[in-house]
TORNUVO-188185 format. One line per 10 residues: for each residue x, y, z of C-alpha. Coordinates in pm, 1 decimal. Example, Ala and Ser with C-alpha at 12.3 -4.5 7.8 and 13.67 -1.06 7.14 Angstrom:
1230.0,-450.0,780.0 ~ 1367.0,-106.0,714.0;
END
This chain:
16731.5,14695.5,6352.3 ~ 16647.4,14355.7,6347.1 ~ 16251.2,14402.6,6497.0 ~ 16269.1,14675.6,6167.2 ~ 16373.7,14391.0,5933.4 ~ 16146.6,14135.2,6057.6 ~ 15841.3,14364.5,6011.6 ~ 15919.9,14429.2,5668.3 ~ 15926.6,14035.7,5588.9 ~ 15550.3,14026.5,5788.8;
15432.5,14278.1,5560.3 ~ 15584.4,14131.4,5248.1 ~ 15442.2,13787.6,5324.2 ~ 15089.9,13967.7,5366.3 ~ 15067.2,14150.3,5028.9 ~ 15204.0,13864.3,4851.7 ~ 14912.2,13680.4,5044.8 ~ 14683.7,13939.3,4953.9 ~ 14765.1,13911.7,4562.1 ~ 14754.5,13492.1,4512.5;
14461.9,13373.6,4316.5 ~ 14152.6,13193.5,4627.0 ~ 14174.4,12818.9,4506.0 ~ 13812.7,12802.0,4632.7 ~ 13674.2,13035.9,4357.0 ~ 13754.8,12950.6,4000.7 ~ 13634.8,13131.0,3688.9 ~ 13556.7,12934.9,3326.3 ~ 13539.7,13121.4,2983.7 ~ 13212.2,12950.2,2825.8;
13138.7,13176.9,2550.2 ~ 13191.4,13510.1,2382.4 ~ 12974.9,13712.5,2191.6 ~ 13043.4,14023.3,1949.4 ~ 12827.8,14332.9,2052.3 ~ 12785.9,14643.1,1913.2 ~ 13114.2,14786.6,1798.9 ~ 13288.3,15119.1,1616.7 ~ 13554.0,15135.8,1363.5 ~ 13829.0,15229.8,1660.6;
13660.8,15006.4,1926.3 ~ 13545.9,14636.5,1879.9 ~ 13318.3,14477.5,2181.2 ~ 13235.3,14184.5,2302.9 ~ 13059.5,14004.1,2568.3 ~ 13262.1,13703.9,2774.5 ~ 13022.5,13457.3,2899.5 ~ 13182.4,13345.5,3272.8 ~ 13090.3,13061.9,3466.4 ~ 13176.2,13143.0,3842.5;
13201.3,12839.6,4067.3 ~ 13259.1,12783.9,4458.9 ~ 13446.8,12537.2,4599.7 ~ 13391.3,12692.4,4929.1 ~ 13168.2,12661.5,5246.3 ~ 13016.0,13025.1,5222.1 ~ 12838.7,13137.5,4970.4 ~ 12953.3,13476.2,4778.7 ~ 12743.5,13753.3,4696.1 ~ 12881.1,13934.9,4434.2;
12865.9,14301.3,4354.8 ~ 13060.0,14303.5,3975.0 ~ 13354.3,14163.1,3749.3 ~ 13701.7,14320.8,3643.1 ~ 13829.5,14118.1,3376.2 ~ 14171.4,14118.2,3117.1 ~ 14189.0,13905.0,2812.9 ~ 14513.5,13798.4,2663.0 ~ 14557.2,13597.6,2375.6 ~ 14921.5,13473.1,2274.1;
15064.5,13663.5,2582.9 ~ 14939.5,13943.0,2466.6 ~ 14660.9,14199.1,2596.7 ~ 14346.1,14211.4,2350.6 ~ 14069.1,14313.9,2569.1 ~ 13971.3,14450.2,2897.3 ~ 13650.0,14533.2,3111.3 ~ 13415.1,14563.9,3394.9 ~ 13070.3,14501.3,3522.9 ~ 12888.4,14585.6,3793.4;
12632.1,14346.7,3803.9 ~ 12542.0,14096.7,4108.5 ~ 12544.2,13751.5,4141.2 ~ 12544.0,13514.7,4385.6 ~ 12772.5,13183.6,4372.9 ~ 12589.7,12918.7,4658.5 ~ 12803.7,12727.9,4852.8 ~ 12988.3,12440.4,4700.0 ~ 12797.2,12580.9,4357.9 ~ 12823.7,12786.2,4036.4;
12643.9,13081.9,3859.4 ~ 12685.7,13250.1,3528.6 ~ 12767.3,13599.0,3464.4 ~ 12924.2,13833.2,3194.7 ~ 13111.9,14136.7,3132.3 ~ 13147.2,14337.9,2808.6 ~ 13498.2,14408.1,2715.3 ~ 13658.8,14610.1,2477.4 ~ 14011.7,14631.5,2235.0 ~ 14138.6,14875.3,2017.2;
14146.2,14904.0,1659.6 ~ 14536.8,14907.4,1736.8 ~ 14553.1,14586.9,1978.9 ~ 14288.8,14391.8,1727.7 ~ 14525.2,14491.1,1444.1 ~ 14819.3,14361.4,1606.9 ~ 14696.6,14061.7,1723.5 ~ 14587.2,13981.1,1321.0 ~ 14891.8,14024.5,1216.0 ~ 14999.4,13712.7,1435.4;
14714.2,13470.0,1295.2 ~ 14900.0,13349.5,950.0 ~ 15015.2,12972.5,1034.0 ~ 14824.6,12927.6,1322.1 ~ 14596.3,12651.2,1387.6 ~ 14518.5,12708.1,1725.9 ~ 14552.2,13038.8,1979.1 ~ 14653.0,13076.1,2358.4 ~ 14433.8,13260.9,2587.8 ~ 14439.8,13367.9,2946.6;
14202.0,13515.2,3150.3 ~ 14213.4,13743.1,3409.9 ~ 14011.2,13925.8,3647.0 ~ 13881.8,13982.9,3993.5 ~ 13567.3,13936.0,4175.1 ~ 13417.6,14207.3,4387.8 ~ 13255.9,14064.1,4697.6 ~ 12961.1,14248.9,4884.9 ~ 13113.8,14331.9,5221.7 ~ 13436.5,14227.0,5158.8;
13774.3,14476.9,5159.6 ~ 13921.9,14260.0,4892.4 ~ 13822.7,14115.4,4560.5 ~ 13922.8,13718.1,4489.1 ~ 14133.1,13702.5,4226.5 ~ 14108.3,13461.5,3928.4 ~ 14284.2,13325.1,3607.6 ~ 14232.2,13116.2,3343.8 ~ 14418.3,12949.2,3045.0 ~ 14311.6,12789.1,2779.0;
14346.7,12735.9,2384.6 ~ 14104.1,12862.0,2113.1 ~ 14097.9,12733.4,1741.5 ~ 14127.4,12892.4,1402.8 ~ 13744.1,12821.1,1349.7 ~ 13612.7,12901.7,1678.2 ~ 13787.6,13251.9,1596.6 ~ 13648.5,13275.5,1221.0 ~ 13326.5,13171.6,1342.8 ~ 13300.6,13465.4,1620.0;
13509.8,13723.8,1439.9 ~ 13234.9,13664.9,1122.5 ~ 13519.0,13615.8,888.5 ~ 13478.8,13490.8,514.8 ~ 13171.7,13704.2,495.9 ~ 12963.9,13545.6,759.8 ~ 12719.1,13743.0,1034.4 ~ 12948.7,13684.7,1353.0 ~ 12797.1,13449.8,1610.3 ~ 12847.2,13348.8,1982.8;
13115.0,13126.6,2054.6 ~ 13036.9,12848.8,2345.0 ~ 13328.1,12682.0,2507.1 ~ 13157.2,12488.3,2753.5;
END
């Protein structure tokens, strides 16, 4: 009984090993762009700086990414495009994501008052070779302009937002 309850533990410990974020890779928000978009589906493209603190480089083979904003979902996506991150270096890469008419409409009803907006993001990095993707997240706050100024509010074409 006991060999049965010690294996359990061992596997425990490796999943929850399995699921913790790689400190060596960390993932930056630098910008966000509005792409094309229909009346029940609003896009846009996050801008992601990918940099490694480690002693290998990574060749990447895409992006999963999930993009809260005051704890709550707003977008989600993928890409499949490569990149590779040197050693003890960074590289650039995107992914388009996409919200709801529903989850955009909620998360308007929470801007009245605000000055300044929460955001985390998300994701995982697929790795050529590799059985497992490195995990990432990121926090961070946005302001009331930076939003107006991507969303296109007050009449204005919407435009790229840079955070870095």
């Amino acid at each position: 009984m006991r060999s049965r309850v010690d294996f359990v533990i061992a596997f425990l410990v490796l999943i929850a090993g399995g699921c913790a974020t790689d400190p060596s890779v960390e993932v930056f928000l630098i910008g966000m762009t509005p792409v094309e978009s229909s009346m029940f589906e609003q896009r846009m493209r996050l801008d992601l700086r990918v940099q490694n603190a480690g002693d290998k480089e990574l060749r990447a083979t895409g992006v999963a990414v999930t993009l809260d904003v005051n704890d709550s979902r707003l977008a989600k996506g993928v890409d499949n495009q490569s990149f590779v991150v040197p050693r003890l270096g960074d590289a650039a890469t995107s992914a388009v994501v996409s919200t709801s008419l529903f989850d955009m409409a909620r998360q308007l009803l929470g801007l009245p008052g605000r000055d300044s907006f929460s955001y985390k993001l998300e994701g995982k990095i697929f790795l050529e070779n590799r059985l497992r993707a490195r995990r990432f997240s990121r926090s961070g706050e946005l302001t009331r302009e930076q939003l107006s100024r991507l969303s296109g509010s007050k009449g204005e074409t919407p435009a790229p937002l840079r955070l870095d």
